[in-house]
C-alpha positions as CSV (number, residue, x, y, z in Angstrom):
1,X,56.6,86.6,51.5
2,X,54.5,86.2,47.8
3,X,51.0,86.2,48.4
4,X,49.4,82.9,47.8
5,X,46.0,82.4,46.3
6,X,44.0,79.0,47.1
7,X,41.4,77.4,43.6
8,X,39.1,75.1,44.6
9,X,40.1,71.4,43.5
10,X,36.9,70.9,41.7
11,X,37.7,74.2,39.2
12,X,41.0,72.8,38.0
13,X,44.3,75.1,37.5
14,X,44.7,77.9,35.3
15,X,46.8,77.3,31.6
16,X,48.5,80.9,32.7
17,X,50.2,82.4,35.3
18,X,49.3,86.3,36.4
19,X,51.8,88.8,34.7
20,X,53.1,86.3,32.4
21,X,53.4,87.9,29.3
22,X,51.7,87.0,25.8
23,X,51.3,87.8,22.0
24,X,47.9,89.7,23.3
25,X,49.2,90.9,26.0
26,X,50.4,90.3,30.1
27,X,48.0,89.0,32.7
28,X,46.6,91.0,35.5
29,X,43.8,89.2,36.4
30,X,41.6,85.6,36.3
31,X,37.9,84.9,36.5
32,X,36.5,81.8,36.8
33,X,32.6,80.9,35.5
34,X,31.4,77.8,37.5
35,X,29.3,75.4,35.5
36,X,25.9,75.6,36.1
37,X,25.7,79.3,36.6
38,X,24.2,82.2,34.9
39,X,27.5,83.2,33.5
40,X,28.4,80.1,32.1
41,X,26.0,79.1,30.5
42,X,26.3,82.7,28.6
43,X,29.3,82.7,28.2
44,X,31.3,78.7,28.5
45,X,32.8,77.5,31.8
46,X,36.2,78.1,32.3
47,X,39.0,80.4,33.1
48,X,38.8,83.8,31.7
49,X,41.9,86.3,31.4
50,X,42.2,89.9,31.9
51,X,45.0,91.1,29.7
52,X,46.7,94.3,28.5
53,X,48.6,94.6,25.6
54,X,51.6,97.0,27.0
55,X,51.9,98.9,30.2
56,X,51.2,102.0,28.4
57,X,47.7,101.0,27.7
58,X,44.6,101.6,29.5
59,X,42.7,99.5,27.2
60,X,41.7,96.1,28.9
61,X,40.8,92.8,27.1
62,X,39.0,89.5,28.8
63,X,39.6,86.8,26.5
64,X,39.6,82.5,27.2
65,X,42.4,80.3,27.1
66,X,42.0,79.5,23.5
67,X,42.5,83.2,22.3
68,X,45.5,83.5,24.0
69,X,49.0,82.5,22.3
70,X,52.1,82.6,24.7
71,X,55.4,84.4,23.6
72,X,57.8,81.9,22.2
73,X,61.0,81.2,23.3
74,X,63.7,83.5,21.1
């Protein structure tokens, strides 16, 4: 059995999956900044990624859906 994770309606769906992969890196983990809060108003609203560019790496980057580009198809 895959482990399921429920969003609230009101946040809307991620653009990316976890552990798909990207130019920057694959996806271990999601944040989400509600409007309205301290964080978002610091820092936009959104989704927010936690990527790492191989799985050799212990170097960790948190970027938004518009800094990430996905692998294209070969």
């Amino acid at each position: 059995m895959k482990p399921t994770i429920s969003i609230p309606q009101h946040w809307g769906y991620p653009r990316f999956p976890l552990e798909q992969r990207t130019q920057q890196g694959i996806i271990l983990g999601l944040y989400y900044y509600p409007s309205g809060t301290e964080l978002a108003e610091q820092f936009d609203d959104g989704w927010r990624y936690v990527l790492m560019p191989n799985k050799n790496s212990d170097e960790i980057s948190y970027l938004k859906k518009d800094q990430i580009q996905p692998l294209t198809p070969e």
